[in-house]
BAVO-113547 format. One record per atom (N, C-alpha, C, O): x, y, z. Coordinates in pm, whole numbers, plus 50000, padded with zeros to 5 digits. Layout:
% BAVO-113547
XYZ
...
***
This chain:
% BAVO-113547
482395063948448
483655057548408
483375045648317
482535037448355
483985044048204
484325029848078
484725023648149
485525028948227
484505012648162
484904994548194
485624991148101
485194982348025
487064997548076
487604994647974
488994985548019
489804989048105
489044976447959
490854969948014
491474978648063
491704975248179
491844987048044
492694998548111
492375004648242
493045012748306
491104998848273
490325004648394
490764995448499
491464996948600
490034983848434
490034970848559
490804963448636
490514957448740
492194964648558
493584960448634
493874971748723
494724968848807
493244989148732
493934995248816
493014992048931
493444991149046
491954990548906
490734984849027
490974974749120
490714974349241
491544966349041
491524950949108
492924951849238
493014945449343
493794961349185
494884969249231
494564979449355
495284982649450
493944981349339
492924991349496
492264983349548
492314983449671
491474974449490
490594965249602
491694954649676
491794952649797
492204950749608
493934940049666
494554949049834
494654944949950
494814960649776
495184968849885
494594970350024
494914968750142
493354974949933
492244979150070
492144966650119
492494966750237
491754953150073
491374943350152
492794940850225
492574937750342
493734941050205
494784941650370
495074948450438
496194950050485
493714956250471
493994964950569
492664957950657
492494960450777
491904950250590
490674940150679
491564936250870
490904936150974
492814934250865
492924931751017
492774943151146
492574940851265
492924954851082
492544968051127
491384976251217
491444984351310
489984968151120
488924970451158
488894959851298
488704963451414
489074949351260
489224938851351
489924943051508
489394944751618
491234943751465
491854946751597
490894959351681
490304958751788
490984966151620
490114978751694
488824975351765
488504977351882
488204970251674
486924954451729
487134949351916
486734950252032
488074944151820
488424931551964
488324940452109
487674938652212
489454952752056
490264956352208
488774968352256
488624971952373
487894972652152
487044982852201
485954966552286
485464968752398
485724953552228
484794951852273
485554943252417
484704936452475
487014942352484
487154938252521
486934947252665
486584944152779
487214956852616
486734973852728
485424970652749
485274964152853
484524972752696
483484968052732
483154959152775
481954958852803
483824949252801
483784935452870
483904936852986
483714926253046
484224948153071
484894951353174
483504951953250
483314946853361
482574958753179
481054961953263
480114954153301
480194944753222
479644953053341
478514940753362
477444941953210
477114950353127
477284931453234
475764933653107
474554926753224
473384926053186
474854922953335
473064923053383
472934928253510
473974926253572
472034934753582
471844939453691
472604935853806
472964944453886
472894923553822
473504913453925
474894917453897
475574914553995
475674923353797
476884925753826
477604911153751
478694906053775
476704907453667
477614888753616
477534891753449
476864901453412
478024885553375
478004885253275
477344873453249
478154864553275
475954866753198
474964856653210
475754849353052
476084837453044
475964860852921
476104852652813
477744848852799
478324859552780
478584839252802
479614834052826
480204834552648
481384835252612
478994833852562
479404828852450
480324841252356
480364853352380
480974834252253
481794847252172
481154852452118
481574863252076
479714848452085
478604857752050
478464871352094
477794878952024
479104876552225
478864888952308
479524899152240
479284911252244
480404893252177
481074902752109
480544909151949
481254914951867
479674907351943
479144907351841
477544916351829
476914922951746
477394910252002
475844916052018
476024926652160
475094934252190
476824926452211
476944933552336
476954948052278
476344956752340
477714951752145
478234967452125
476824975052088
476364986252112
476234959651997
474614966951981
473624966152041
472564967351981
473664963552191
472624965652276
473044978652369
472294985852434
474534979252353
474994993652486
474515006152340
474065017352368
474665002652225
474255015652170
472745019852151
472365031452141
471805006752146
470725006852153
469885012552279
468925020052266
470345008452394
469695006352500
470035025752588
471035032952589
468765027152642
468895036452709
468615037252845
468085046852900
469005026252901
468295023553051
469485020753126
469165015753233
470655021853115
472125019453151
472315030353230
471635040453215
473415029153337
473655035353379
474675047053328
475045045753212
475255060553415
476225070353325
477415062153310
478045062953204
477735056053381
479125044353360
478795041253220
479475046753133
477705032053179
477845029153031
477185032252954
476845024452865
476655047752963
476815060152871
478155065352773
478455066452654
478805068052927
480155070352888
480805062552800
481485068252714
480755049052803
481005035152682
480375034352627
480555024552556
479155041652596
479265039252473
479595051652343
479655049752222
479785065452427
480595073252330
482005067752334
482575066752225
482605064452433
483975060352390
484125050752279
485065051652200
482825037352265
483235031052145
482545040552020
482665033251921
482145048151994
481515058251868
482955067951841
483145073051730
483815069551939
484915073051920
485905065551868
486515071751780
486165058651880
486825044751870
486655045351714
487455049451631
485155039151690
485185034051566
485305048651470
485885047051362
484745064251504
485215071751402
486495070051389
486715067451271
487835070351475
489075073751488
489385063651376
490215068251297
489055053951351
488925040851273
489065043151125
489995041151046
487505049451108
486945051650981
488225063750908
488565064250790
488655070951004
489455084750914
490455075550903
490535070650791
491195071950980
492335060550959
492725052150840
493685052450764
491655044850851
491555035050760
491245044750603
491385039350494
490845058450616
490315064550477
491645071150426
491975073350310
492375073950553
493775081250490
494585072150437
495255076750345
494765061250460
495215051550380
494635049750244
495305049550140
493645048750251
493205044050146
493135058249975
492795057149857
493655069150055
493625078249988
495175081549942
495425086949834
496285077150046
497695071350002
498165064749888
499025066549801
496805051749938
496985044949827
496205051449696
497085050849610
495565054649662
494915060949547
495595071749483
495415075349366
496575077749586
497295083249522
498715080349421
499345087649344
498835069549453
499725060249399
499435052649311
500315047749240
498025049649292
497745043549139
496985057249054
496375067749072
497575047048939
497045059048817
495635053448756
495085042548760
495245068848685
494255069348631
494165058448511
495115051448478
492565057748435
492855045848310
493635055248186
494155049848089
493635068648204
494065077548079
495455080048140
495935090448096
496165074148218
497785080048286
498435069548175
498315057348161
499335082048086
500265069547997
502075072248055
502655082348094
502405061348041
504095062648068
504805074648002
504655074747880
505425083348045
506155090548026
507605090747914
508345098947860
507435077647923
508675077647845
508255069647678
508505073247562
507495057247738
507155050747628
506175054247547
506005053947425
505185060047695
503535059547623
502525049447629
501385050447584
503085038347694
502035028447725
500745034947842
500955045347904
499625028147857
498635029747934
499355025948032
499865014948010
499665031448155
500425023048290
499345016648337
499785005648370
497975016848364
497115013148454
496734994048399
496174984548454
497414996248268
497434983748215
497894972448275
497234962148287
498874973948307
500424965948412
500144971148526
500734981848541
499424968048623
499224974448775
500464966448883
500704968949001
500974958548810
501614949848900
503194952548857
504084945448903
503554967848731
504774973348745
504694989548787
505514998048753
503914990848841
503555010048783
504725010248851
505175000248908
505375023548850
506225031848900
505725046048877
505045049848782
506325055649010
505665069548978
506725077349019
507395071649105
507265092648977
507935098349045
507195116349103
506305122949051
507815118449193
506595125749270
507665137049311
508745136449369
506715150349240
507755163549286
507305176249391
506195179449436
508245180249406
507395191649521
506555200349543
506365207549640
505925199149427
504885206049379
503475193949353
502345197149316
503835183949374
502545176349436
502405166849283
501795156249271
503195174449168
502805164249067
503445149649057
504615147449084
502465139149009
503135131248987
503115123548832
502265124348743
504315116348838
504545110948682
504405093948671
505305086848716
503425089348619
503505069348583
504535067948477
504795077148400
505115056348475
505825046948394
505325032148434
504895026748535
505625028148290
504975009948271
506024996948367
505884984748379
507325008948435
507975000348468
509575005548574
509745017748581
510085001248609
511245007048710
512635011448575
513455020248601
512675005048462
513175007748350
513105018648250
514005021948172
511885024048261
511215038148165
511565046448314
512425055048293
511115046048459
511235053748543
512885059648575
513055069548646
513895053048521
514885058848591
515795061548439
516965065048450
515315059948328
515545065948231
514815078948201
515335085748113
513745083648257
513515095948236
514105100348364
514415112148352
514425095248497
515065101148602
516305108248560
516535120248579
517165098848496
518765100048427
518775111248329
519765116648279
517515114048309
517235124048187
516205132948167
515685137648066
515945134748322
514965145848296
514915156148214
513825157348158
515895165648184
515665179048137
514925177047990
514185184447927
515635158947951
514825159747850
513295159947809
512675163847710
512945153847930
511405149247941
510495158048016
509265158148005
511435167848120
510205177348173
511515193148194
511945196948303
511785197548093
512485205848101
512255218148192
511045220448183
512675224648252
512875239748380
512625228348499
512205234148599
512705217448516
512685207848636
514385202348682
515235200848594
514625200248801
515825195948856
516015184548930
515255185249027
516515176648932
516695163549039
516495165149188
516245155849265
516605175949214
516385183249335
514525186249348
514025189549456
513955185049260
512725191549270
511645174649278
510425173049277
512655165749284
511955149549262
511885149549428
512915151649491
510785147449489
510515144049649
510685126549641
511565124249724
510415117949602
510265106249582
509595096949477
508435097449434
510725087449442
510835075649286
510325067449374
510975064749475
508615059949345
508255044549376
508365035349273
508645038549158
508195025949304
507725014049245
506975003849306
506815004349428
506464994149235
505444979949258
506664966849271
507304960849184
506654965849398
507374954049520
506884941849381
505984943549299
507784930549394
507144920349293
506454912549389
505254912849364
506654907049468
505884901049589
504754903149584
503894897649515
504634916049698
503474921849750
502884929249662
501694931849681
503624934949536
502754942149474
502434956749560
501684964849504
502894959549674
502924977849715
503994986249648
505014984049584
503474994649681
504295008149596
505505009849773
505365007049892
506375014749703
507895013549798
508425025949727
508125032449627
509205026349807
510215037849726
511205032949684
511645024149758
511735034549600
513215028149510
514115023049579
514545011449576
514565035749671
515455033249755
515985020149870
517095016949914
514665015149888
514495005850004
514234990949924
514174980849995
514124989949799
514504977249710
515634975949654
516424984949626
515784961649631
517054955749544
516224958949384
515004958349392
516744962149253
516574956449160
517364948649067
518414950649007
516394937549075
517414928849008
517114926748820
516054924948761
518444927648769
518364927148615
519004918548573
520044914848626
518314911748429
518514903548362
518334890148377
518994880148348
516724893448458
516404878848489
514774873748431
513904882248418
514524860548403
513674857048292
512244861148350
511284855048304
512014870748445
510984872348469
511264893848319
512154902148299
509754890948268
509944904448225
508384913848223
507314910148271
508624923548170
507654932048216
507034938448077
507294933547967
506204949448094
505554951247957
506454958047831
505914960747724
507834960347854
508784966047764
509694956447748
510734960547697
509654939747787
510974929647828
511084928247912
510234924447993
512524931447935
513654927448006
513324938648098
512684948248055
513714938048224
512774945048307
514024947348503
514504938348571
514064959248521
514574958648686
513594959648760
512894969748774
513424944748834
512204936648942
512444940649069
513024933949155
511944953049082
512344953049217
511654942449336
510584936249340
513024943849445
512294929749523
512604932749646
513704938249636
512224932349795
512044937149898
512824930250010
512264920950070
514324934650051
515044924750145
515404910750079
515004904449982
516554908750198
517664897450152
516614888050107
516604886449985
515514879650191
515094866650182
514414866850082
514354855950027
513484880550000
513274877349883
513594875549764
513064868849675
515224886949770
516114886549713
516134874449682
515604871349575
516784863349770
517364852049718
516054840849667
516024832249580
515114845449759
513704832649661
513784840449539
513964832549445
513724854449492
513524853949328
515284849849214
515584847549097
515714850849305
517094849149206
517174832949193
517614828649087
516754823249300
516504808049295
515774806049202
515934796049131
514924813749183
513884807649102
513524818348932
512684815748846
514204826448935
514234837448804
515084839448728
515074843448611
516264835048825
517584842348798
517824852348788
516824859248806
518844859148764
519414876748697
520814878648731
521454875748832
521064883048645
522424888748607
523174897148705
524304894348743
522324910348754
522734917648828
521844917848938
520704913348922
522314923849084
521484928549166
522154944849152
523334948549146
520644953649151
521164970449173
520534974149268
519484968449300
521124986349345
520334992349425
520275007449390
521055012749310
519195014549460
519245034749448
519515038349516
518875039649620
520515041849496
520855051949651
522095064449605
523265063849568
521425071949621
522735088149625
522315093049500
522875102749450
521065085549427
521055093149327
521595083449231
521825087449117
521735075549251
522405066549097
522235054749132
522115051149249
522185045549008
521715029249044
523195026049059
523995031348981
523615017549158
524825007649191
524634995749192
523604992349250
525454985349135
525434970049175
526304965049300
527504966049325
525184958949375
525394951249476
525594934749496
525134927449409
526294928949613
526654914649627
524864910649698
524364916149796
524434903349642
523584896249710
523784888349863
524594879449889
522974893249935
522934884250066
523954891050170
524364884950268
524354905550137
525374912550217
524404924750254
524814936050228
523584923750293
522654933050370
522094945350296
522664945750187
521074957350311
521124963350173
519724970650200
519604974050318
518534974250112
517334979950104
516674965850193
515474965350220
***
């Protein structure tokens, strides 16, 4: 793969992701080594090391050690279970997400821009047949929505499984449906003027405090509608 601008914003965009899923490994951590806490670690039936260190060194002496009894045999396939159940977990996500960002050669559909450029507007729409389509923005995405036949003709609105977009916040991919977008406000995107989508009332109102916009819209039934701010909603 080229290290090309077009590359590195979709990268930095997957590593962002994956690293919030870091509390995951953790929790699973804690509660497998807290099970194990349950056993003795010395002959006497006491636990001698008090420190939070145990948690750290206890998992690698029950996997090391072969002089334990079948009691913590048994613990220690249960934590080798544990942590595979973990590893697929944490990989199906991460393959969710990969499926949701585009390649450095994925160009917008409508405009033609590189989408992987703007990682922080992609939008994708996704059909039942597994394909999916980038746009540079929630603006190119629901103009080729409004107009498919023009852009992917023998296709139907019916054959669209789900329209995402990039949350302005968080920056995750969402589905249309479950954001406000708000238009005509001084935040803009790689074509302008831009619909930001934004995630629930309270962010709603921090970006309109501080961005402004004209309209709030929402998706739903198939068509964008304008909505009252702060009256409940995606």
């Amino acid at each position: 793969m080229m290290w090309t601008p077009a590359v590195l914003p979709g990268i930095a965009v997957q590593w962002r992701i994956q690293v919030k899923l870091w509390p995951v490994p953790v929790v699973f951590w804690i509660l497998a080594m807290a099970k194990i806490r349950q056993f003795e670690y010395s002959r006497s039936g006491k636990v001698r090391n008090k420190s939070p260190l145990v948690y750290v060194f206890l998992p690698v002496h029950f996997l090391k050690s072969g002089s334990y009894s079948q009691r913590r045999s048994s613990m220690r396939k249960q934590f080798i279970w544990v942590l595979l159940a973990l590893l697929v977990t944490t990989n199906g996500w991460g393959h969710e997400t990969d499926r949701l960002t585009p390649a450095a050669g994925d160009r917008c559909a409508v405009c033609g821009m590189y989408v992987a450029t703007y990682p922080n507007w992609v939008a994708a729409a996704e059909f039942s047949d597994g394909a999916l389509v980038f746009f540079d923005g929630p603006k190119d995405m629901f103009a080729y929505y409004f107009n498919l036949p023009a852009y992917r003709p023998g296709d139907k609105r019916k054959d669209l499984v789900g329209l995402y977009v990039t949350e302005y916040f968080t920056m995750e991919r969402v589905l249309a449906q479950d954001v406000y977008f708000v238009a005509g406000s001084e935040v803009l995107g790689p074509m302008g003027h831009e619909l930001v989508p934004v995630a629930g009332d309270d962010a709603l109102a921090r970006f309109l405090s501080k961005h402004g916009g004209k309209k709030v819209l929402c998706f739903s039934a198939g068509s964008l509608q304008e909505v009252e701010s702060g009256l409940g909603g995606p």
